[in-house]
N, C-alpha and C positions, 0 to 999 in steps of 0.2 A: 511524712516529712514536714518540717515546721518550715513556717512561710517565716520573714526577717522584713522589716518595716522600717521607714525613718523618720516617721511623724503617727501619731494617733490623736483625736480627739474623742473626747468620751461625753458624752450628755443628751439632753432631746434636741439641743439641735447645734449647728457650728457657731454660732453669734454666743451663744451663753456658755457651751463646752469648754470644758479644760482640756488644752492641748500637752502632750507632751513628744519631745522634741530630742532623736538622739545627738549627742553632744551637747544639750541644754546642762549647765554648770549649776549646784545649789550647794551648799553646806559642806564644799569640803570636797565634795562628789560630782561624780558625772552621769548623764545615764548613757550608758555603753551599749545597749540592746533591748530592744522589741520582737519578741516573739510570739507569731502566734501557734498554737500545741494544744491539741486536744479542745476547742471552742474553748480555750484562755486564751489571752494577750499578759504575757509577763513581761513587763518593764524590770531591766536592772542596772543596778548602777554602779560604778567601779570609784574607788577610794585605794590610795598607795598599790594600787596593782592587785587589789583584789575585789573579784565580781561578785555581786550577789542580788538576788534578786528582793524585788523592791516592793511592787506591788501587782496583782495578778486582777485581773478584771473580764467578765464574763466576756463574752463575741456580740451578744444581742446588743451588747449597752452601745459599743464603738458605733459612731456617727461617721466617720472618718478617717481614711488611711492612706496614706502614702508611703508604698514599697520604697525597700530603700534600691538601690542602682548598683550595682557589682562592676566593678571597671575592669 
């Protein structure tokens, strides 16, 4: 079963990491999900109603996670 997240930062430590953030908006897109699957984190991002995935980043590298909350 794959865990769903709402924030990750990725780097050696949180002060210098690049965070990423779902509903953070760039170019047009959004990123719409964090998954982590198999010791990956896949970030994707949705544009006119379609998902796709963005960028995939090992489990070792993540410094930082925040699940996301199911209401």
């Amino acid at each position: 079963m794959a865990d769903s997240f709402r924030k990750i930062g990725i780097g050696d430590d949180m002060k210098d990491g690049l965070f990423y953030v779902v509903g953070t908006k760039f170019r047009g897109s959004v990123i719409s999900n964090i998954i982590l699957n198999g010791g990956w984190y896949t970030i994707y991002i949705k544009k006119d109603d379609v998902e796709q995935e963005w960028k995939s980043v090992k489990e070792t590298v993540v410094t930082f996670k925040e699940y996301a909350l199911n209401e």
